[in-house]
C-alpha positions as a Markdown table, in Angstrom:
| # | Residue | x | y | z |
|---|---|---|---|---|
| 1 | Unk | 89.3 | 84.6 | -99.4 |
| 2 | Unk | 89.7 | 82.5 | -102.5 |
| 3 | Unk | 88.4 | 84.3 | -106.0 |
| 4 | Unk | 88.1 | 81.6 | -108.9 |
| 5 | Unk | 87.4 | 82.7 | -112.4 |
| 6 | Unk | 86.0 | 80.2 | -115.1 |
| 7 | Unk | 88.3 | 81.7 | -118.2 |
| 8 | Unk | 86.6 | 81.0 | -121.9 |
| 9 | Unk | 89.1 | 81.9 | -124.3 |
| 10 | Unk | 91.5 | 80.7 | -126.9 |
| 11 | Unk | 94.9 | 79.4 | -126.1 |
| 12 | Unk | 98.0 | 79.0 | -128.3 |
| 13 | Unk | 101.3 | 77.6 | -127.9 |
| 14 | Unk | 103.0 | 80.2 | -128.7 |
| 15 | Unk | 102.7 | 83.4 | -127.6 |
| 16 | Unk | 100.0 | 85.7 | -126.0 |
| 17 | Unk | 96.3 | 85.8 | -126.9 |
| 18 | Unk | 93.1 | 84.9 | -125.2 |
| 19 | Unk | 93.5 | 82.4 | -121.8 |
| 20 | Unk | 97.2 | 83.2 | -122.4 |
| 21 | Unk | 96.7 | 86.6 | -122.3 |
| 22 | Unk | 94.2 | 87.0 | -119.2 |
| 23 | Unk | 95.8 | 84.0 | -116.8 |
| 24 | Unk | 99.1 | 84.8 | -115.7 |
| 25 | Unk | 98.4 | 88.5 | -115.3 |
| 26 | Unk | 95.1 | 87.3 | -113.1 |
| 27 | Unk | 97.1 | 84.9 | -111.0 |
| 28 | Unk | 99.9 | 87.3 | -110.6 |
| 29 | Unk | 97.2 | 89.3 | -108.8 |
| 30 | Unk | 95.9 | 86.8 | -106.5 |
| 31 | Unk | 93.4 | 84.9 | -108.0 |
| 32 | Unk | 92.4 | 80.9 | -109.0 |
| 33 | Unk | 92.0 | 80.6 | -112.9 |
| 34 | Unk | 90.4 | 77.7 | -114.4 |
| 35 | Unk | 90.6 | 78.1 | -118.3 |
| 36 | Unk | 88.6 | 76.5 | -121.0 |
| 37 | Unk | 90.2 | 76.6 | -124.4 |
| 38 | Unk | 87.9 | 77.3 | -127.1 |
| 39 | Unk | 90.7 | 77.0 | -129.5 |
| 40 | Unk | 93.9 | 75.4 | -129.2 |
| 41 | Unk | 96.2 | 77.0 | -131.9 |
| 42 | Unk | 99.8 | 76.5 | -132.2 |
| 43 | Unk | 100.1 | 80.8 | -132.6 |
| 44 | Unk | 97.6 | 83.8 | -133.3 |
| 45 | Unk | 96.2 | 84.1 | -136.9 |
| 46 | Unk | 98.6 | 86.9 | -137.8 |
| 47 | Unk | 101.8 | 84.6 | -137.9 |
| 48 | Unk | 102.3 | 83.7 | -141.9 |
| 49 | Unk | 101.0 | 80.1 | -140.4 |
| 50 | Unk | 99.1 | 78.7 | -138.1 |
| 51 | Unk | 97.8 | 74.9 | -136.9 |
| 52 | Unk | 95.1 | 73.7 | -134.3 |
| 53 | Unk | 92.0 | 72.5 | -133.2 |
| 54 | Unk | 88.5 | 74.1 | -132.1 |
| 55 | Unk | 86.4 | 72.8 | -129.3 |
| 56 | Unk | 82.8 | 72.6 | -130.1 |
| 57 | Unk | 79.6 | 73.6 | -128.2 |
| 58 | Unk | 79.6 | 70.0 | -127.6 |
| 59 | Unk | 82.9 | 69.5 | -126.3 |
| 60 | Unk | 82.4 | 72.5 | -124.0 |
| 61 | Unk | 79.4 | 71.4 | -122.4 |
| 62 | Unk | 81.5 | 68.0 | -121.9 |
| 63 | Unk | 84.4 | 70.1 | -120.2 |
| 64 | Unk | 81.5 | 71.4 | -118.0 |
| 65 | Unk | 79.7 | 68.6 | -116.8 |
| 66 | Unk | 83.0 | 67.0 | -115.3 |
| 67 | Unk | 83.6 | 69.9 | -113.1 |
| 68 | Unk | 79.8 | 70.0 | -112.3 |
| 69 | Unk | 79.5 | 66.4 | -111.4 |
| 70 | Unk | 83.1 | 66.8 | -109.1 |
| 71 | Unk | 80.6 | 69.5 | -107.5 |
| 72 | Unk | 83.6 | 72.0 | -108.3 |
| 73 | Unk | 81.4 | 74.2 | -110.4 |
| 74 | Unk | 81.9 | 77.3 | -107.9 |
| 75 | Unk | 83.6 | 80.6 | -109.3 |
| 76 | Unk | 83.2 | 84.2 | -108.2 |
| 77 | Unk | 83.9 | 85.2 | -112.1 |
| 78 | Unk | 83.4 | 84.2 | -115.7 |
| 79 | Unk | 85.5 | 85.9 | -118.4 |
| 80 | Unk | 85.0 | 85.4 | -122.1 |
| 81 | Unk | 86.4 | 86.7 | -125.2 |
| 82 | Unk | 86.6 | 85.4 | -129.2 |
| 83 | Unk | 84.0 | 83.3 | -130.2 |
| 84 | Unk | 83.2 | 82.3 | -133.9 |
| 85 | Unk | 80.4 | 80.2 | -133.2 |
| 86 | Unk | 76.8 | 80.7 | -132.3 |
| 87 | Unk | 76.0 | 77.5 | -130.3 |
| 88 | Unk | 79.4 | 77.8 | -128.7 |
| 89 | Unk | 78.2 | 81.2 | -127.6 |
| 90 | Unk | 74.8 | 80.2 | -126.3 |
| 91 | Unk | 76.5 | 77.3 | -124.8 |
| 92 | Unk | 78.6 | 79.7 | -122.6 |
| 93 | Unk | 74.8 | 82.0 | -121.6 |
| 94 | Unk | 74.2 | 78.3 | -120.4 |
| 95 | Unk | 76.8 | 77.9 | -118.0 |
| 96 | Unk | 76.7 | 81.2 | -117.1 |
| 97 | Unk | 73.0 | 81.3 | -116.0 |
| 98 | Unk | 73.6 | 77.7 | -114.4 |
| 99 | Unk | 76.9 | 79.6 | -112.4 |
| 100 | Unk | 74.4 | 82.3 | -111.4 |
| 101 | Unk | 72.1 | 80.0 | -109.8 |
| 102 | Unk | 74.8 | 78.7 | -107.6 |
| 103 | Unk | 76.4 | 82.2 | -106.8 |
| 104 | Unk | 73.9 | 84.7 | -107.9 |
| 105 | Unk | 76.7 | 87.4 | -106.9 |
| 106 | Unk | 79.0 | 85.7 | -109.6 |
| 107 | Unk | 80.5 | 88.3 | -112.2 |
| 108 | Unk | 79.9 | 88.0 | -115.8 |
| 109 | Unk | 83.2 | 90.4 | -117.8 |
| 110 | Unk | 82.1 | 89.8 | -121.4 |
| 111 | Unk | 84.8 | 91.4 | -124.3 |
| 112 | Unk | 82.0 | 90.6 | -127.2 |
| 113 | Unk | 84.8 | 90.4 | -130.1 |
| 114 | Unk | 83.0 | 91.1 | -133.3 |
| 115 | Unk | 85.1 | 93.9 | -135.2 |
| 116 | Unk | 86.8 | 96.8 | -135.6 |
| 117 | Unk | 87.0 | 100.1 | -138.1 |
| 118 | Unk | 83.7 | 99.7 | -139.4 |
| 119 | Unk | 84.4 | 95.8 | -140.2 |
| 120 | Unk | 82.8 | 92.5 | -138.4 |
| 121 | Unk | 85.5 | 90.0 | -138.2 |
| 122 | Unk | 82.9 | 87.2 | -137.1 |
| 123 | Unk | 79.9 | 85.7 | -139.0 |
| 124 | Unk | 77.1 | 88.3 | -138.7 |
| 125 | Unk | 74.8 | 85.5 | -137.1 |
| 126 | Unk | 76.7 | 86.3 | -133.8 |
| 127 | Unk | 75.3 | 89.8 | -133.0 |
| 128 | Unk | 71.6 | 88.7 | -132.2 |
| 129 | Unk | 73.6 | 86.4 | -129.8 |
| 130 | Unk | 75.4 | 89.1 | -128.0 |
| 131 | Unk | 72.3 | 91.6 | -128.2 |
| 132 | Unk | 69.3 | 89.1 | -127.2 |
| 133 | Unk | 70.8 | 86.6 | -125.0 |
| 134 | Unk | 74.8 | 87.5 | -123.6 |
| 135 | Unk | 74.0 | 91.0 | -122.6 |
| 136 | Unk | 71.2 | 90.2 | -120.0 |
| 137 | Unk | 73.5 | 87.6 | -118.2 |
| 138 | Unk | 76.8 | 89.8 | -118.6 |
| 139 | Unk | 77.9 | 92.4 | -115.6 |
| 140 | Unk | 81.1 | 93.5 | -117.1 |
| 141 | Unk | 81.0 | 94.7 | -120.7 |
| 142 | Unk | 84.2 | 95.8 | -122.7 |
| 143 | Unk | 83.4 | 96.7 | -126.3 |
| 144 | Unk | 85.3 | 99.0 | -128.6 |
| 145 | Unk | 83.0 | 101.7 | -130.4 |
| 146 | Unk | 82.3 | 100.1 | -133.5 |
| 147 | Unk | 80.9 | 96.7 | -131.1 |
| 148 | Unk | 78.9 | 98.8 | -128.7 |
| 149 | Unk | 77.3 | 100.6 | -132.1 |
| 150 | Unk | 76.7 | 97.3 | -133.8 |
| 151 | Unk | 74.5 | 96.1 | -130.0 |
| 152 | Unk | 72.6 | 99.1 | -129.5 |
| 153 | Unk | 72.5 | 100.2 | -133.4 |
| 154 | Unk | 73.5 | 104.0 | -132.6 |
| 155 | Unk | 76.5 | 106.0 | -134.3 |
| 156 | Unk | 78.6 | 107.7 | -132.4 |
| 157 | Unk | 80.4 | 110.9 | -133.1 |
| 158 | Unk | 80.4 | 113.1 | -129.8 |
| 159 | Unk | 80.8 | 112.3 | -126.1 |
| 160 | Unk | 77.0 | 112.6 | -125.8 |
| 161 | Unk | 76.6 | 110.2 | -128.4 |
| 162 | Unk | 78.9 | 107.6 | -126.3 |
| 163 | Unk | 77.1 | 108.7 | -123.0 |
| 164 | Unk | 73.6 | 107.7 | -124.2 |
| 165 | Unk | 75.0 | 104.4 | -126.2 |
| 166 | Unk | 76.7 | 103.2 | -122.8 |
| 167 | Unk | 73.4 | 104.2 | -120.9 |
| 168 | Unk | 71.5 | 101.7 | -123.8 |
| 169 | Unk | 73.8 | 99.1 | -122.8 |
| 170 | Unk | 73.1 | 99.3 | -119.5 |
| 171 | Unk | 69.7 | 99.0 | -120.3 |
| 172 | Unk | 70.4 | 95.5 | -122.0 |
| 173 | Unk | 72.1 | 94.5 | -119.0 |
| 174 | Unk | 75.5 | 95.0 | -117.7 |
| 175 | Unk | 75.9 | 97.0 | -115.0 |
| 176 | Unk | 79.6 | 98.4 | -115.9 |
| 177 | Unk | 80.9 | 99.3 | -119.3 |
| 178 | Unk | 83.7 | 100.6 | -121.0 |
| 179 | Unk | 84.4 | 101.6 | -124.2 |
| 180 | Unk | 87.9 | 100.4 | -124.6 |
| 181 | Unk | 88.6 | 102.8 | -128.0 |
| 182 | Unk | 86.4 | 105.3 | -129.7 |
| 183 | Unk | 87.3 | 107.6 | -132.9 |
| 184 | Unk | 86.1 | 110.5 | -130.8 |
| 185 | Unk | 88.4 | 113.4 | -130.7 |
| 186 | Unk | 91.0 | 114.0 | -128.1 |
| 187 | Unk | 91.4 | 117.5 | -126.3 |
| 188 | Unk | 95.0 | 116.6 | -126.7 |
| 189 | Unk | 95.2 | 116.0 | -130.8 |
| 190 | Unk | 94.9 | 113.0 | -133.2 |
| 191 | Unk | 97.8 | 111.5 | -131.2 |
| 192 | Unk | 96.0 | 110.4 | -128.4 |
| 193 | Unk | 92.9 | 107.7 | -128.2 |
| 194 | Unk | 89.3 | 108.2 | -126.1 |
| 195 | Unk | 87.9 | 105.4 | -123.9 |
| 196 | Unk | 85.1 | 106.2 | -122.1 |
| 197 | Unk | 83.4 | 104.2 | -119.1 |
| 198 | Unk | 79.7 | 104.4 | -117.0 |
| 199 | Unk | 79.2 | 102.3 | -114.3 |
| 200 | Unk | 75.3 | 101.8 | -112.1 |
| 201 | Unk | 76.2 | 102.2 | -108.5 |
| 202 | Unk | 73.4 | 101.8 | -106.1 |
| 203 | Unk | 73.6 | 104.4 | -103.2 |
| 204 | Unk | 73.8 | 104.0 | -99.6 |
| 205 | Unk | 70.0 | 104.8 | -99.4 |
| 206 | Unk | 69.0 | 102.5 | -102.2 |
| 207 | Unk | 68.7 | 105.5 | -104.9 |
| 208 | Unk | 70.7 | 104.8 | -108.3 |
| 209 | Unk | 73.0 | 106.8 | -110.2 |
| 210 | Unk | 75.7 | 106.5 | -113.0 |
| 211 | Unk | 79.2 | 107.5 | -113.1 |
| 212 | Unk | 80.9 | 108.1 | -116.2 |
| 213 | Unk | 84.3 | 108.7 | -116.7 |
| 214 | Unk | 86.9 | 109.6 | -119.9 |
| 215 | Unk | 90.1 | 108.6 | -120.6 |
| 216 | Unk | 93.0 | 109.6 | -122.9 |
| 217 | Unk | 96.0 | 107.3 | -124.0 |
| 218 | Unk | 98.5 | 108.1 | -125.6 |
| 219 | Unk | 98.0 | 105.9 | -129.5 |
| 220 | Unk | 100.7 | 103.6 | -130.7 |
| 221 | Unk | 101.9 | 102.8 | -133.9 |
| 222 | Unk | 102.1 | 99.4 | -134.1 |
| 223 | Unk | 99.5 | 96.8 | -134.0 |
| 224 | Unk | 99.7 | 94.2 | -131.0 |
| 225 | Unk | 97.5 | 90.3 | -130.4 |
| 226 | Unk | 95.7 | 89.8 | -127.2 |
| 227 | Unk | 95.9 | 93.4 | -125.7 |
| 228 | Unk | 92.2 | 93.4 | -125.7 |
| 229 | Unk | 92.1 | 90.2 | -124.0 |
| 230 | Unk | 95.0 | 91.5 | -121.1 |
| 231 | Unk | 92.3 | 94.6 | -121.0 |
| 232 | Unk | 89.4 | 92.6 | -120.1 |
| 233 | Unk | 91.5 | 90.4 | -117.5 |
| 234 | Unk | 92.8 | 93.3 | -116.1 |
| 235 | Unk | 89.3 | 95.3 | -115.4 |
| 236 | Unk | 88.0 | 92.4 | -114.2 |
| 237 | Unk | 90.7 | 91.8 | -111.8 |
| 238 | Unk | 91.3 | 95.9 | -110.7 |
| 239 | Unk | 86.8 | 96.5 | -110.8 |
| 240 | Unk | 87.4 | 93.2 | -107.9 |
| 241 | Unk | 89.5 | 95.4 | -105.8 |
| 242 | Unk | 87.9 | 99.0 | -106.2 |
| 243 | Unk | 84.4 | 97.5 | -106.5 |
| 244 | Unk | 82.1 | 101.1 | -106.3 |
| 245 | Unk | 85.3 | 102.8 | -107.9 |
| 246 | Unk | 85.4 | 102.7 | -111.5 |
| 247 | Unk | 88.0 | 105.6 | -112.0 |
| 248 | Unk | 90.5 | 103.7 | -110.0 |
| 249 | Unk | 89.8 | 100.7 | -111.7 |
| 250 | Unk | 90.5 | 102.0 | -115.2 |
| 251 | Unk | 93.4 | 104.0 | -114.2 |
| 252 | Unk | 95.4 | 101.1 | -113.1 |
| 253 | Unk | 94.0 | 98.7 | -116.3 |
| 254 | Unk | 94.6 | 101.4 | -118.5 |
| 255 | Unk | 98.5 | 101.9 | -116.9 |
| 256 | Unk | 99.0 | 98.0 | -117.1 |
| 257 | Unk | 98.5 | 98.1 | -120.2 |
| 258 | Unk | 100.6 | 101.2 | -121.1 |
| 259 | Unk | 103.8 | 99.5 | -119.1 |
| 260 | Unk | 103.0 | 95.8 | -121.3 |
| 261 | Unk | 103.0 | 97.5 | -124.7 |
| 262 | Unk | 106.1 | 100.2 | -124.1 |
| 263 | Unk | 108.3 | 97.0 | -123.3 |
| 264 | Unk | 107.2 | 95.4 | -125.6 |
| 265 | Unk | 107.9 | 98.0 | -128.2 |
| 266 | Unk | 111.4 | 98.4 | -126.4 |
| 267 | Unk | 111.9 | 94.2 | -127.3 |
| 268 | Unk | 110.6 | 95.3 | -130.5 |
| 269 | Unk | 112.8 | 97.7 | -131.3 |
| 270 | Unk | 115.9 | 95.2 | -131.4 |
| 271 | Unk | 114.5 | 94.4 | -135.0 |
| 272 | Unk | 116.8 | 97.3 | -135.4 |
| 273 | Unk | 115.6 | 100.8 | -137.2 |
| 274 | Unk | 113.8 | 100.9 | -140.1 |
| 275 | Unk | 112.6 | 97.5 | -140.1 |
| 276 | Unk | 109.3 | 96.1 | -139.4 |
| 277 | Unk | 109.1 | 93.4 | -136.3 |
| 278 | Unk | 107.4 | 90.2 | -137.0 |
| 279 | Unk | 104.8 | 88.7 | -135.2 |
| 280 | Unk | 107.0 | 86.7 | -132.9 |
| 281 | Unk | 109.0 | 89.8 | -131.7 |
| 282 | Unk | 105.4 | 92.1 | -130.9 |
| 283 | Unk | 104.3 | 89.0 | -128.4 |
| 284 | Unk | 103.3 | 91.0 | -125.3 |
| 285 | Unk | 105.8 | 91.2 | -123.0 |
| 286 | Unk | 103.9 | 89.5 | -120.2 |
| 287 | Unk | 106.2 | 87.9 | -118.0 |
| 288 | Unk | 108.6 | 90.5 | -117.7 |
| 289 | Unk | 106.1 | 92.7 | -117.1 |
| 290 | Unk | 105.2 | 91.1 | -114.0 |
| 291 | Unk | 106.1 | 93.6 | -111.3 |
| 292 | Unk | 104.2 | 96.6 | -113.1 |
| 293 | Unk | 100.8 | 94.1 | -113.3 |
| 294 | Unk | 101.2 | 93.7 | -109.4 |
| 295 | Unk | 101.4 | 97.2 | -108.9 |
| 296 | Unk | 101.1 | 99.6 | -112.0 |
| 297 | Unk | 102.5 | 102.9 | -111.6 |
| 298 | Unk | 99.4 | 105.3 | -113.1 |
| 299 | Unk | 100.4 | 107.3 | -116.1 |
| 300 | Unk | 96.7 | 107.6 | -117.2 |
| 301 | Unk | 94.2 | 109.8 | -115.0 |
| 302 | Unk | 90.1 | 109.2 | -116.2 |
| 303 | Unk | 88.2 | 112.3 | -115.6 |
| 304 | Unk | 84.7 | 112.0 | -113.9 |
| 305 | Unk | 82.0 | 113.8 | -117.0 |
């Protein structure tokens, strides 16, 4: 059975970020991306330079209304990441509601990129966006802790704290989330990072209940592009196959993850001790890592709380 995901993401030349971090990895496993660049750089913003063009609300909805009027408007998935832009982002709630009417079992995964550390790295006006109008349409929600705080306007500082901000979101509308990193402390030291997930499963007998689960990764010193976009990609594509399974899910998108950025850091490395890679050499490793996104050994076990 054919799976198609509409993917709404940046692209650059060189390198992996956004579309270019979420469509090989999504192909490798099976399914039909269609990608929509909402940037076309010629590298991430990190390099010393960078060149491109960004596509408008405008030019979106143009992009859109030639697959509808092909009548090829059918996907099973929409993924989005980065956006800068408010009427770019309401443009996409358009197109997803529109998808929803013609498969109203389609899946919304939403990363809503806004910051990091206590910082917004997006114009403020973008929040009311995700809040009031992406949440209700989105399934799939991956937001790091200082994100999920900024949408539900809680602090976090304990696991109860993270357990009652995830149940808020799900109150705004997804039906899975997952904290992708949280400051909470780790039962294993300061050396190790929390994610934590909850997901609404409906039960045989049409009762509801959440499960939650934790997870602890070993940290890495060294700061990577697009790993939160090959995070996203990845859930979406392991939630597909272990559907009422969340644990599994995260366990094998955690452990992709943990196989792209240790080669990486081995490619890295050639810099040679000492000295710091550039941007170029700490490009995920994507296409070598190709047999370990087929079928990730797990080196991360979530715990059911």
């Amino acid at each position: 059975m054919e799976c198609r995901v509409l993917s709404i993401q940046s692209h650059v030349v060189r390198g992996y970020v956004g579309n270019k971090s979420a469509t090989f990895p999504l192909q490798v496993l099976g399914f039909e991306v269609d990608s929509i660049n909402s940037v076309q750089f010629s590298n991430h913003t990190g390099y010393a330079h960078w060149k491109g063009q960004v596509l408008t609300a405008e030019e979106l909805n143009v992009l859109y209304e030639g697959i509808k009027l092909n009548n090829v408007n059918h996907y099973d998935y929409v993924l989005t990441g980065y956006s800068r832009d408010t009427s770019f982002l309401e443009m996409v709630v358009d197109i997803v509601q529109e998808l929803k009417k013609t498969n109203p079992s389609l899946v919304y995964v939403c990363d809503p990129v806004m910051g990091d550390h206590g910082a917004m790295y997006v114009p403020e006006s973008l929040l009311p966006v995700y809040r009031d109008k992406v949440l209700p349409v989105a399934d799939i929600l991956t937001p790091n802790q200082f994100e999920a705080e900024l949408l539900t306007g809680r602090k976090m500082y304990t696991e109860k704290d993270a357990v009652e901000v995830m149940d808020l979101l799900h109150e705004m509308g997804p039906e899975t989330v997952v904290l992708t990193s949280t400051d909470l402390p780790s039962k294993h030291g300061d050396k190790f990072l929390v994610a934590l997930g909850s997901q609404k499963i409906v039960r045989p007998d049409g009762t509801k209940t959440t499960k939650k689960i934790r997870m602890e990764m070993p940290k890495v010193d060294a700061v990577f592009v697009g790993t939160g976009d090959l995070f996203a990609a990845m859930l979406l594509a392991w939630t597909h196959h272990h559907p009422k399974d969340l644990k599994a899910a995260c366990e094998k998108t955690v452990s992709v993850m943990h196989h792209v950025i240790k080669r990486t850091i081995t490619y890295a490395n050639v810099a040679g001790p000492g000295t710091r890679p550039s941007p170029a050499q700490l490009e995920l490793r994507m296409v070598q890592s190709k047999a370990d996104i087929e079928n990730p050994a797990i080196v991360v076990e979530a715990a059911v709380l």
